[in-house]
C-alpha positions in Angstrom: 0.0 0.0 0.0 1.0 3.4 -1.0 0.4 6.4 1.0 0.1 10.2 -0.2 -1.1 13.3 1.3 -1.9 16.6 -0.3 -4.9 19.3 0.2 -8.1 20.0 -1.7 -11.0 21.6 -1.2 -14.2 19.7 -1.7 -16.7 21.7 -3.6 -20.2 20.5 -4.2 -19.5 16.9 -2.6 -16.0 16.2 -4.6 -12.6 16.4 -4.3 -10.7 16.7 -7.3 -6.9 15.0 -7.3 -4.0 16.8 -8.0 -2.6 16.5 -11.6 0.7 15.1 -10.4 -1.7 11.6 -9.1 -3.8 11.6 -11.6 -2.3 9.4 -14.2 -1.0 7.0 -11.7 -4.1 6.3 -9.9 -6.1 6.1 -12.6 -8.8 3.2 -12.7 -7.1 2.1 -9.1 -9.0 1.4 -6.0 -8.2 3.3 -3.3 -8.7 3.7 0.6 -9.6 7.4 1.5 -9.0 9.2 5.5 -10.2 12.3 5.2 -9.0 14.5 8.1 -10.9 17.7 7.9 -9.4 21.3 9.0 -11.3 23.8 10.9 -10.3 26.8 8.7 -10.7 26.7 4.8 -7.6 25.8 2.7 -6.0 28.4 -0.1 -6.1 26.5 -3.6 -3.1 23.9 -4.3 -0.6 25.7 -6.2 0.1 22.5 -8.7 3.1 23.7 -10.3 4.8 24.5 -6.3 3.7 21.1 -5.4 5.7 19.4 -9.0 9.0 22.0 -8.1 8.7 20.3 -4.7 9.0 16.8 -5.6 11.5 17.5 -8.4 13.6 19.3 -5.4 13.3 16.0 -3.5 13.8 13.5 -6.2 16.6 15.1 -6.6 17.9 15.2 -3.1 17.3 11.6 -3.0 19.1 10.8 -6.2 22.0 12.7 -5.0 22.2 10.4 -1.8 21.5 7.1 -2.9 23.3 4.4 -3.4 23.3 2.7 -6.1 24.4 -0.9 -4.7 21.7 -0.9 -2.5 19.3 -0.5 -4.6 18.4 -4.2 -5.2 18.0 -5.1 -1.3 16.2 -1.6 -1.2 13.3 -3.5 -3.8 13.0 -6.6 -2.0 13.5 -5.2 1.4 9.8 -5.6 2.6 9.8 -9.3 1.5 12.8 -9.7 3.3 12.0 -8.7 6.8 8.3 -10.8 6.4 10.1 -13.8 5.6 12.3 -13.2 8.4 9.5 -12.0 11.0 7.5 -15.2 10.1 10.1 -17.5 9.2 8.5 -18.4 6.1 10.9 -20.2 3.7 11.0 -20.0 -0.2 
């Protein structure tokens, strides 16, 4: 499960996604926890939300290490078959 977090404000009953999920979400079920604020939220600036997470992606690229990488993918396996001793 994947989680992400932005804000919107829902007009006439809906909530309309950020561009930046759109695509990826598209025709995907998906579990919703709405956590309402008491004061009304300004408009989501898209295009500052996209220069943000190019500004980390790229902060992360700078620090990671590329031998790692392959445990990285499996990791989550890993420690489940570990936790529960389940054997391939």
């Amino acid at each position: 499960m994947q989680a992400i977090e932005f804000n919107a404000l829902i007009t006439n009953g809906k909530m309309e996604l950020p561009a930046f999920y759109k695509e990826g979400l598209e025709g995907k079920g998906v579990r919703v926890l709405l956590l309402c604020e008491d004061n009304a939220l300004e408009p989501v600036d898209e295009e500052e939300n996209r220069r943000k997470v190019a500004r980390v992606k790229g902060i992360l690229k700078e620090r990671a290490n590329p031998e790692l990488i392959p445990l990285e993918k499996e990791a989550w396996g890993m420690a489940m078959r570990e936790k529960h001793a389940i054997v391939n």
